[in-house]
C-alpha positions as semicolon CSV with decimal commas, in nm:
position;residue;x (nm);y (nm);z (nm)
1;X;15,518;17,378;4,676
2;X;15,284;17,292;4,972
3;X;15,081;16,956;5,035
4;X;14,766;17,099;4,900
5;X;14,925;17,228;4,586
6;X;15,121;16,936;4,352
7;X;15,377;17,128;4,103
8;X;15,270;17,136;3,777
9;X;15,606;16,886;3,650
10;X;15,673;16,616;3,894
11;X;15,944;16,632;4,107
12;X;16,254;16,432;3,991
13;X;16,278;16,014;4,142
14;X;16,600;16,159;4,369
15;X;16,428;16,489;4,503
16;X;16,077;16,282;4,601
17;X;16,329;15,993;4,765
18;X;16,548;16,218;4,922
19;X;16,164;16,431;5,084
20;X;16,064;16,087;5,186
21;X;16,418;15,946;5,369
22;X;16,372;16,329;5,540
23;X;16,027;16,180;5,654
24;X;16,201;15,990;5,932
25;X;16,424;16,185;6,066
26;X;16,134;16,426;6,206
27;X;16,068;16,375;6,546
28;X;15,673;16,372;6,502
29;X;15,696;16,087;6,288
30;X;15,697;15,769;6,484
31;X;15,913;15,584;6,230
32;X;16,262;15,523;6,014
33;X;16,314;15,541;5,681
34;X;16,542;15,323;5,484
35;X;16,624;15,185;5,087
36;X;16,573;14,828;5,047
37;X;16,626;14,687;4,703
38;X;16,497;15,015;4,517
39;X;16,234;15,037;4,748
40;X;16,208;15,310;5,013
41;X;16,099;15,181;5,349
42;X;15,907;15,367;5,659
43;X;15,948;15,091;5,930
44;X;15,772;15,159;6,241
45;X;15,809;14,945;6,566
46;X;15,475;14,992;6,767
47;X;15,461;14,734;7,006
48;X;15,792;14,625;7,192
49;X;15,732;14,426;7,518
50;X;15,993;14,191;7,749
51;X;15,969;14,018;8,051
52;X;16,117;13,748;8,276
53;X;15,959;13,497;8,021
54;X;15,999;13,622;7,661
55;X;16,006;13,878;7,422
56;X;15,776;14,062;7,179
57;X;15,824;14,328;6,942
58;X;15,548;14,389;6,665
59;X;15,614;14,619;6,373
60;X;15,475;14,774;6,056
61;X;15,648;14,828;5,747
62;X;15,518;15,040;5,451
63;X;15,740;15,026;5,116
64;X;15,733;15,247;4,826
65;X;15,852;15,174;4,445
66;X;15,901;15,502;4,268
67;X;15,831;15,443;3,871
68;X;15,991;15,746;3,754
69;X;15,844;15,710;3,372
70;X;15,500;15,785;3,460
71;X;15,528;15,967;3,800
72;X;15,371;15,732;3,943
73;X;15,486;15,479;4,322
74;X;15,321;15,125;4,355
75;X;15,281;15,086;4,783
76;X;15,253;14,735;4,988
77;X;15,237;14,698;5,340
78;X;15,386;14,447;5,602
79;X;15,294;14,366;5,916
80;X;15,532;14,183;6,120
81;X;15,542;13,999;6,486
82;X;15,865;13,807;6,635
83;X;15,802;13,676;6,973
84;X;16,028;13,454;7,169
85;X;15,908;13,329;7,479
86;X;15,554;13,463;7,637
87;X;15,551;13,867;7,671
88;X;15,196;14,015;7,777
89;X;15,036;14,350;7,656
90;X;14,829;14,543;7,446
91;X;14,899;14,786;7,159
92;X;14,654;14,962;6,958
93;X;14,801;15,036;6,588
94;X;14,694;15,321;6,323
95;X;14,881;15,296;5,999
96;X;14,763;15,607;5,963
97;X;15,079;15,772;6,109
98;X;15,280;15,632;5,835
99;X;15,109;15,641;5,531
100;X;14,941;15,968;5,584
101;X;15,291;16,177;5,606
102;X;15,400;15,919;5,290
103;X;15,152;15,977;5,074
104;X;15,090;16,378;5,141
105;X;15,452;16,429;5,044
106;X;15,408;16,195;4,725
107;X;15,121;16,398;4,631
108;X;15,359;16,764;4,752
109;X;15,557;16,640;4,442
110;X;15,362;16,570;4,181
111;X;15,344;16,122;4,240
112;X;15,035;15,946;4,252
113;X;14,932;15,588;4,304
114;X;14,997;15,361;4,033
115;X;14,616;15,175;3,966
116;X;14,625;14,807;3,938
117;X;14,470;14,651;3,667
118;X;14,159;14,601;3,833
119;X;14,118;14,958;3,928
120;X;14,191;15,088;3,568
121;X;13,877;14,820;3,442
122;X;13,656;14,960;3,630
123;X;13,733;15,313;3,599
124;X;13,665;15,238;3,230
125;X;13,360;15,070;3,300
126;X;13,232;15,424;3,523
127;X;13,375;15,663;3,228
């Protein structure tokens, strides 16, 4: 089974979770992986910056719900800040380096994105 070739049966719920909790224990992955509530979650902190007068650490969270009776994961994305004080500096950010690794290994296995409603109406409307 490689990236570019899904396996004709989807892989079980606990072999694509335990492929994506692998995800962050690779070195070339700037992030860490987690289970939240069901959900798995790639957290990555991008932007961490102290000084003499505050604190700021920015991060981006990207959290997966595996619905194992159609093969299919619903995503949603968080972006979060906490700052205490004043802290100066720049980041650039590329979501990119999370959801890229996420969703080729989805995709190794077999899972696609669940549409939303929306999606599926106009699909229907294009068929």
């Amino acid at each position: 089974m490689t990236p570019t070739t899904p396996p004709t049966t989807p892989s079980r719920p606990q072999v694509v979770t335990q492929a994506l909790l692998d995800l962050g224990s690779r070195p070339e992955h700037p992030f860490t992986t987690s289970i939240e509530g069901g959900r798995i979650v790639f957290t990555w902190v991008y932007d961490k910056a102290s000084g003499p007068f505050g604190s700021r650490e920015q991060s981006y969270r990207l959290r997966i719900t595996l619905i194992p009776e159609t093969s299919e994961y619903k995503r949603s994305e968080i972006g979060v800040e906490r700052q205490r004080g004043s802290a100066s500096g720049s980041y650039t950010f590329n979501s990119a380096k999370v959801v890229g690794p996420v969703k080729r290994t989805l995709e190794a296995h077999g899972w696609h994105r669940r549409r939303t409603a929306l999606g599926k109406a106009i699909r229907r409307l294009f068929s």
